[in-house]
C-alpha positions in Angstrom: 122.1 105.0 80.9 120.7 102.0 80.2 117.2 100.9 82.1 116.1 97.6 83.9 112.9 95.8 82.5 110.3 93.7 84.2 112.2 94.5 87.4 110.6 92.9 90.6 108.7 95.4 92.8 110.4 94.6 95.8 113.4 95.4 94.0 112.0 98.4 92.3 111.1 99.4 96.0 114.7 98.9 97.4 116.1 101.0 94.7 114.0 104.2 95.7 116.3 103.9 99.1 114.5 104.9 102.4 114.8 108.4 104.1 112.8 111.5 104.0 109.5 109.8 101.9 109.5 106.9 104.4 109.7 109.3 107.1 106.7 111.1 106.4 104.9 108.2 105.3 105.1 106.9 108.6 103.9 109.8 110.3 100.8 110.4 108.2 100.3 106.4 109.4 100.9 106.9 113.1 98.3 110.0 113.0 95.9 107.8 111.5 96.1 104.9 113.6 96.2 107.5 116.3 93.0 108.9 115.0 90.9 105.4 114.9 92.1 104.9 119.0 91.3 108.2 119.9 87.7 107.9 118.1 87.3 104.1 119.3 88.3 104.8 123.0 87.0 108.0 123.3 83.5 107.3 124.7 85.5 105.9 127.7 86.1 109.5 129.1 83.2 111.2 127.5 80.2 108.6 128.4 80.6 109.5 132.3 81.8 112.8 132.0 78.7 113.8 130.1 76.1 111.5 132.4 75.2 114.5 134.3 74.4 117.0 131.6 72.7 114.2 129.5 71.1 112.6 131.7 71.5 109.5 130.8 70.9 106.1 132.8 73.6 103.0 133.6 71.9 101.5 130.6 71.5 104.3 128.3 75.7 104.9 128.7 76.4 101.3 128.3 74.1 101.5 124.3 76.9 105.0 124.0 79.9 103.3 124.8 79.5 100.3 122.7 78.5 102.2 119.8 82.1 102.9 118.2 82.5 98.6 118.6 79.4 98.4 116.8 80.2 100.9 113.8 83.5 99.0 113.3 82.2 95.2 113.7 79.7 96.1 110.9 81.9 98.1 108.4 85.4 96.9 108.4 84.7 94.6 105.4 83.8 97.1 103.3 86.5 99.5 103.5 89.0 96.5 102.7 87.0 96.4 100.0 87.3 100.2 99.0 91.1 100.3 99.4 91.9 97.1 97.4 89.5 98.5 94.3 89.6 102.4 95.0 92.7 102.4 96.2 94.3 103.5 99.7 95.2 107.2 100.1 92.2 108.4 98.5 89.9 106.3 100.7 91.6 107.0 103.8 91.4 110.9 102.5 87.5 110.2 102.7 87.3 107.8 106.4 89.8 110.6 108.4 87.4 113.6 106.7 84.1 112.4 107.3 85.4 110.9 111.0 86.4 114.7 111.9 83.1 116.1 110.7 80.9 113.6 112.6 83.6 113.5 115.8 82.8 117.5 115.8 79.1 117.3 115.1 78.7 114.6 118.1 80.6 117.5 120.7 77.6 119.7 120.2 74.9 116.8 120.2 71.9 118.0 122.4 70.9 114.3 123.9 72.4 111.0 124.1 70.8 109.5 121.2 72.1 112.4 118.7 75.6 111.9 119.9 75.6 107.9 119.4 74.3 108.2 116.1 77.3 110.7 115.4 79.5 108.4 117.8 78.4 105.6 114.9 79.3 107.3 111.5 82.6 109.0 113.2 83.7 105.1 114.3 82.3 103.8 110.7 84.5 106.0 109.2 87.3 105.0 110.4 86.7 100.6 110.8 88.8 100.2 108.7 92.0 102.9 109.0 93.8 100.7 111.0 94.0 98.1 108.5 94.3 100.8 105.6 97.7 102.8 107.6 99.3 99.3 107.8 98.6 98.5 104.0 99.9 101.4 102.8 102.8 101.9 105.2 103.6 98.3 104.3 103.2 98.8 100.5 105.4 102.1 100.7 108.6 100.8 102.1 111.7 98.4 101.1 111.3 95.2 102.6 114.0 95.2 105.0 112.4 98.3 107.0 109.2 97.4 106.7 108.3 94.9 109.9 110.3 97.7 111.9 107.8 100.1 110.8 104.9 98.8 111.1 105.7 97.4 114.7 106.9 100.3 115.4 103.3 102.2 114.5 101.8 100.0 116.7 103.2 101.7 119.5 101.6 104.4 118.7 98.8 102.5 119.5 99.4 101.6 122.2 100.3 104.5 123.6 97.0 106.1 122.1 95.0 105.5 126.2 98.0 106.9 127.8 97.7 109.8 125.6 94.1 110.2 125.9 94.6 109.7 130.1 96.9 113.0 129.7 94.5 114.8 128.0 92.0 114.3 130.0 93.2 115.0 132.9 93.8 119.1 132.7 90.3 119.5 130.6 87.8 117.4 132.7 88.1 119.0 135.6 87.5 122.5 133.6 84.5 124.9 134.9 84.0 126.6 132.4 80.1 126.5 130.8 78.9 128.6 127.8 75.4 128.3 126.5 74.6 128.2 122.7 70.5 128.7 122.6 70.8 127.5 119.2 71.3 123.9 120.5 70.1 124.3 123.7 73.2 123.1 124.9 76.4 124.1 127.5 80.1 124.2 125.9 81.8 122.4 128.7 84.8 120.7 129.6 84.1 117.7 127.7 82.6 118.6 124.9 85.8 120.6 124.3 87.6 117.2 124.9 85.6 115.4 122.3 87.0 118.3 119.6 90.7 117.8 120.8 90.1 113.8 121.0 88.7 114.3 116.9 91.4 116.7 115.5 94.1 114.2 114.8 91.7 113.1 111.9 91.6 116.3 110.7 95.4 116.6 110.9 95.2 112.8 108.8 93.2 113.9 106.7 95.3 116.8 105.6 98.5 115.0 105.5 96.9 112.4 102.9 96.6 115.1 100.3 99.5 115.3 100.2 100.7 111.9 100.1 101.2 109.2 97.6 99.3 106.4 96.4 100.4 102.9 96.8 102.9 102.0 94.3 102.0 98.2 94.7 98.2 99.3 94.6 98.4 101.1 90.9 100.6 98.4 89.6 98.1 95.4 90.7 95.7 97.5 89.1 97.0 97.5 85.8 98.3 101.4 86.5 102.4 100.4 85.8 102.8 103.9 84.1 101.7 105.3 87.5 103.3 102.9 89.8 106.5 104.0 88.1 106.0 107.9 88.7 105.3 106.7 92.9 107.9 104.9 92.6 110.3 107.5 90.6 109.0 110.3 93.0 110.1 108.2 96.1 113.6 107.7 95.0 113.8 111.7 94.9 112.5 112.5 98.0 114.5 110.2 99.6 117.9 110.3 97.7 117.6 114.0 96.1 118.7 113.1 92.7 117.1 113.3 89.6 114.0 111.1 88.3 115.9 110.3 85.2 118.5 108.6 87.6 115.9 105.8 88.7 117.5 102.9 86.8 113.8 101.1 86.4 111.9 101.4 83.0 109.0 98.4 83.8 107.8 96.3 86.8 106.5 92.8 87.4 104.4 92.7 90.5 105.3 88.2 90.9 102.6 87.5 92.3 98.4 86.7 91.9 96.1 88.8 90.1 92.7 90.0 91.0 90.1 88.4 88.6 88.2 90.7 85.6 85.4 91.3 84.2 83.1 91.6 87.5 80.7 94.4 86.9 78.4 95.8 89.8 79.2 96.6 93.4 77.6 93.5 95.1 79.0 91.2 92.6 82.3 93.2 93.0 82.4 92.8 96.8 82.1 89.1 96.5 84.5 89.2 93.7 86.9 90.6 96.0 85.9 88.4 99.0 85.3 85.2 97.8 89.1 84.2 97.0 89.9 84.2 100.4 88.3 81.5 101.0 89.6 79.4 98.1 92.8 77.9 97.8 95.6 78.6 97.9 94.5 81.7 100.2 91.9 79.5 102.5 94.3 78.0 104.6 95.7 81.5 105.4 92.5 83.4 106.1 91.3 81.0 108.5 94.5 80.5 109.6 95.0 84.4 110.6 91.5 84.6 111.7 92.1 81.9 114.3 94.9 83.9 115.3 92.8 87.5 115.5 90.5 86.0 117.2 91.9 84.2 120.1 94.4 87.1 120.5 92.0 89.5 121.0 89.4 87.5 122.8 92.0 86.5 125.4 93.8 90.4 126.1 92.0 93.0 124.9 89.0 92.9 127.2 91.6 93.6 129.5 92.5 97.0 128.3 88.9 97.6 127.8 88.4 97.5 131.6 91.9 98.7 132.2 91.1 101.8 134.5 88.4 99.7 136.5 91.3 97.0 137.3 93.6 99.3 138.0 91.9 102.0 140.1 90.7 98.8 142.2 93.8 97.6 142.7 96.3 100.8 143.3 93.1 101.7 145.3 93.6 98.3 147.5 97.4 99.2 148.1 97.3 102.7 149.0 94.8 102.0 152.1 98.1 99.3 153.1 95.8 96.2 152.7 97.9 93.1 152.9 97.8 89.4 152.3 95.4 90.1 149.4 95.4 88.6 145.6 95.0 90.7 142.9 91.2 90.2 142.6 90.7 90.2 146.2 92.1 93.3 146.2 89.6 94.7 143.3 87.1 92.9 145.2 87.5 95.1 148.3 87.8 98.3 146.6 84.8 97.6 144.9 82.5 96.8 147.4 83.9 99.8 149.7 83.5 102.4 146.7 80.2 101.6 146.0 78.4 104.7 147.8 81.4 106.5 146.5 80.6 105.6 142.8 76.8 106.9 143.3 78.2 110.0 144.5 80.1 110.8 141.7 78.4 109.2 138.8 79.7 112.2 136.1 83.4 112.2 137.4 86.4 110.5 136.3 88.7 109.1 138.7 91.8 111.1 138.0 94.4 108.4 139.8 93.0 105.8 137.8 93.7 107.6 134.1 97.2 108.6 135.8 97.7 105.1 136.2 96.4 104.4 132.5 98.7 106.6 131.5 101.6 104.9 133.3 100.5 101.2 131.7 100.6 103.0 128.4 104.3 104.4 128.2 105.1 100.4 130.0 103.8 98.8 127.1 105.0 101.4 124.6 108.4 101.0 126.2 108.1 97.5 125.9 106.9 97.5 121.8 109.6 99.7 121.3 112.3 97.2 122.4 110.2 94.5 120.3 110.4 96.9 117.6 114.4 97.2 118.1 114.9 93.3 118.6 112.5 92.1 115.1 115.4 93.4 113.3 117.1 90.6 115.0 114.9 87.8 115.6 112.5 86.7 113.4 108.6 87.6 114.1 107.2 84.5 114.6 109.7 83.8 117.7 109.0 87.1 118.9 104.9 86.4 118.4 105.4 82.9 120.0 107.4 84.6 123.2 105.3 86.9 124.1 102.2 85.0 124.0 103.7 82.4 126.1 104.6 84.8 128.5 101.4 86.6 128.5 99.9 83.3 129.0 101.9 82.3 131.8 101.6 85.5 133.6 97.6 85.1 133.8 97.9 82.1 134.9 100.4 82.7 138.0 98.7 86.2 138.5 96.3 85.4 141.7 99.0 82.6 143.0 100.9 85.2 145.5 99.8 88.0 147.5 102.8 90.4 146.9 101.2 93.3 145.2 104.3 94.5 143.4 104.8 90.5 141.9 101.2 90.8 140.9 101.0 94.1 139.4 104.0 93.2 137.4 102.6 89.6 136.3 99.5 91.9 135.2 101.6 94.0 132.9 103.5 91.2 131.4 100.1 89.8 130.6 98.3 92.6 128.9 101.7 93.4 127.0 100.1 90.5 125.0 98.7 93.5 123.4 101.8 94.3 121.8 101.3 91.1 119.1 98.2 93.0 117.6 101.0 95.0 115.1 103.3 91.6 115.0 99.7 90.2 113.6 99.1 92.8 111.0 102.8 92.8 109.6 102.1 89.3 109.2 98.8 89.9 107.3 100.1 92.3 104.9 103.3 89.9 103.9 101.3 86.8 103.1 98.2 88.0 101.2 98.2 89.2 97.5 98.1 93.2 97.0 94.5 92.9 95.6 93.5 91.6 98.1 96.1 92.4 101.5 93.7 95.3 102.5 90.7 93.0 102.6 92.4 90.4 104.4 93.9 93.0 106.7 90.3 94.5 107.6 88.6 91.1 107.9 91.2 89.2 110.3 90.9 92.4 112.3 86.8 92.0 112.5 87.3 88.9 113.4 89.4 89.8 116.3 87.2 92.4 117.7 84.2 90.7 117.3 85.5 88.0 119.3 86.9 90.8 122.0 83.1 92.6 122.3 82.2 88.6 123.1 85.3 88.9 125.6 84.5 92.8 127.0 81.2 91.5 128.5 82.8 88.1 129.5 85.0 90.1 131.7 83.4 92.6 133.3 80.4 89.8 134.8 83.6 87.2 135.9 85.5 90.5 137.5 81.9 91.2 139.9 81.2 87.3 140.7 84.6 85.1 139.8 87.6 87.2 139.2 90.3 84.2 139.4 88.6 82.2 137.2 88.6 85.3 134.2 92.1 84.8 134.6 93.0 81.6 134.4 90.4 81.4 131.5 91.6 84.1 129.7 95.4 83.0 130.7 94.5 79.8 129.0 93.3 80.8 126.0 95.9 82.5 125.3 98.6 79.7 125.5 96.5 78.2 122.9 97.1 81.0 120.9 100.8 80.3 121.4 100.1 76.8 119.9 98.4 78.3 116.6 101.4 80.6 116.2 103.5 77.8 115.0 101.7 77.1 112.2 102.6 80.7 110.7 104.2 80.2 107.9 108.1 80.4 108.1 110.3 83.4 107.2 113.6 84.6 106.2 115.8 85.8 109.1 116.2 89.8 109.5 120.1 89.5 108.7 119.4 87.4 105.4 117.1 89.8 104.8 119.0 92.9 105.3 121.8 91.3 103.6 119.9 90.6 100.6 118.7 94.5 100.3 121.9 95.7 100.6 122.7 93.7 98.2 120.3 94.6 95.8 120.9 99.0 96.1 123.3 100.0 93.9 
């Protein structure tokens, strides 16, 4: 039969249909995303279960922990870079590889500073696989499944403390101790934890062999010949018919290209930067940025200090304290488990990752249904909702003394956190394919640079003006709501859906 020239991508895309391929696409996605949370997060469980054997002091632990924060801040940039000129399977092949080999070097570290400097290349390596999962998932799926998708991996992120809470929880309390004299260290219970918390790169790592490239990628690169074999291999995988049967012969990617003739990496790097802040893209970037920024400055300290506000509180409850606000219940708990604290400096509170754990499946529950309803209601409404009622719910948090009112006005605020993938699906639409990645990884620095700024904000206000962190914070981010209308606008989901149908044979 007769093919179709100079066909659209996102009609070339539709065509290939969606099915098995997309299936394991977004699996090999999920277990990278899960990868980068369970290498960010990790020194949450491992920096006081490993103060004892260590040694290491209140300040020593506080350099560990912000390590991973540090390796990401600084390297983000350039792996948007990487993945828009290298492209993205093969440089997330390299971040989840190296991450493993440094996550499993830094278990058998002999002193603190050995395991921060492997705590640093592990989190360097993967800065920017966030960014890079969501790019490729994005770029790898028709258009009308693709906000579903990617939403939907963000609840895998979400749920990445939860699972890390479970895990921790039977190997922790392990007594088992076996002494390599090579190292002149003990195997222990959480140094085996720091190999479980790293294997999900290796698992990444292994899956992207055998994945594709980007179709969308090779054809802004001048690769069509290639783009057209992803493309053709897609539509068998997922519809079990022949190549020869994918009606599509060329493809016209519609959209800007990425300038030529730049030699040299430096000069490459800017290359690939500097159009983001020019027009037409300038008013997006700093737009999204904005966005990233006051998003994760306003919540995400939050589920930083997640099991500290919690165990304070659930602690407050369960000795039947009553009349109490939410901080003055953290308050108390605080000041009465001080001794407690210095007691048991190298344990972790195991009712305060059960209760992590809990928080985790709420808000995964709660993404989920987002996840359900975007195929329904546009994204920007969604974004605007649930900022508003994070907003709200910080505000009115300390305003009643009913712990079960307040505990649920503290979840409805930190599910803020579920407009972090809302945020990225909204990167990866607007921006050019030569440079989406870039964009991707740079809004996202943005944001967490502005949520390290935020971390230490938080934890001073919790000890000396808890109320006021809140209605800050609460503030903040109902001015995030305000941006939010100036997203740019979108097709409903049923004219998009419509339209696909449409255009499959």
């Amino acid at each position: 039969m007769s093919k179709l020239e100079k066909v659209p991508f996102e009609e070339a895309m539709n065509l290939t249909g969606y099915g098995k391929f997309n299936l394991l696409t977004f699996i090999v996605c999920s277990s990278i995303v899960l990868s980068m949370d369970f290498e960010i997060f990790s020194v949450g469980y491992l920096v006081p279960a490993s103060a004892c054997e260590l040694g290491t002091t209140s300040a020593q632990q506080g350099l560990m922990a912000a390590t991973p924060v540090v390796g990401i801040i600084a390297t983000s940039h350039i792996w948007g870079y990487l993945a828009d000129t290298r492209g993205r399977k093969k440089v997330l092949c390299f971040s989840m590889t190296l991450s493993f080999v440094a996550s499993t070097a830094a278990a058998f570290a002999p002193d603190w500073i050995t395991f921060s400097v492997f705590k640093l290349i592990s989190s360097t390596s993967v800065a920017g696989a966030f960014a890079l999962a969501f790019t490729l998932l994005s770029e790898c799926n028709p258009e009308a499944k693709r906000a579903f998708l990617l939403v939907l991996t963000s609840t895998i992120f979400l749920c990445s403390s939860g699972i890390m809470a479970v895990i921790a929880l039977p190997v922790l309390p392990l007594k088992f101790s076996y002494y390599i004299p090579a190292l002149g260290i003990h195997f222990n219970s959480w140094r085996l934890l720091n190999l479980i918390y790293g294997f999900p790169s290796a698992i990444s790592a292994f899956g992207l062999l055998f994945a594709l490239e980007s179709p969308k990628f090779l054809l802004s690169v001048g690769q069509e010949d290639k783009a057209l074999d992803v493309l053709r291999t897609m539509f068998v995988i997922n519809n079990r018919k022949s190549g020869d049967e994918y009606p599509i012969k060329s493809l016209a990617l519609n959209e800007e290209e990425a300038p030529t003739g730049v030699t040299g990496l430096w000069s490459s790097i800017v290359a690939q930067t500097i159009p983001l802040f020019k027009p037409p893209l300038l008013k997006k970037t700093v737009l999204m940025s904005i966005i990233f920024v006051i998003t994760y400055l306003s919540i995400n300290p939050y589920v930083m200090w997640m099991p500290y506000i919690v165990d304070g509180f659930m602690r407050s409850v369960r000795r039947g304290e009553a009349n109490l606000t939410f901080c003055e219940r953290i308050r108390a708990t605080h000041h009465l488990s001080h001794m407690d604290q210095l007691e048991n400096q190298c344990a972790m509170n195991e009712f305060a990752m059960t209760m992590v754990f809990g928080i985790g499946v709420i808000l995964a529950i709660g993404n989920t249904i987002a996840t359900v309803l975007v195929n329904y209601v546009k994204k920007k409404t969604m974004l605007i909702v649930i900022q508003v009622m994070a907003g709200v719910s910080g505000i009115l948090l300390n305003n009643t003394s009913l712990w079960f009112l307040s505990a649920g006005l503290f979840l409805m605020f930190v599910a803020g956190t579920i407009n972090f993938g809302f945020l990225s699906t909204f990167t990866v639409e607007i921006f050019p394919t030569y440079v989406k990645a870039m964009a991707v990884s740079l809004t996202l620095m943005m944001g967490r640079s502005s949520a390290v700024a935020g971390i230490n904000v938080l934890k001073e206000l919790l000890n000396t003006n808890c109320e006021a962190s809140f209605y800050v914070f609460g503030i903040i981010t109902l001015v995030g709501a305000g941006f939010y209308f100036l997203l740019p606008a979108e097709a409903s989901p049923a004219k998009t859906a419509s339209k696909n149908r449409q255009t499959v044979p």
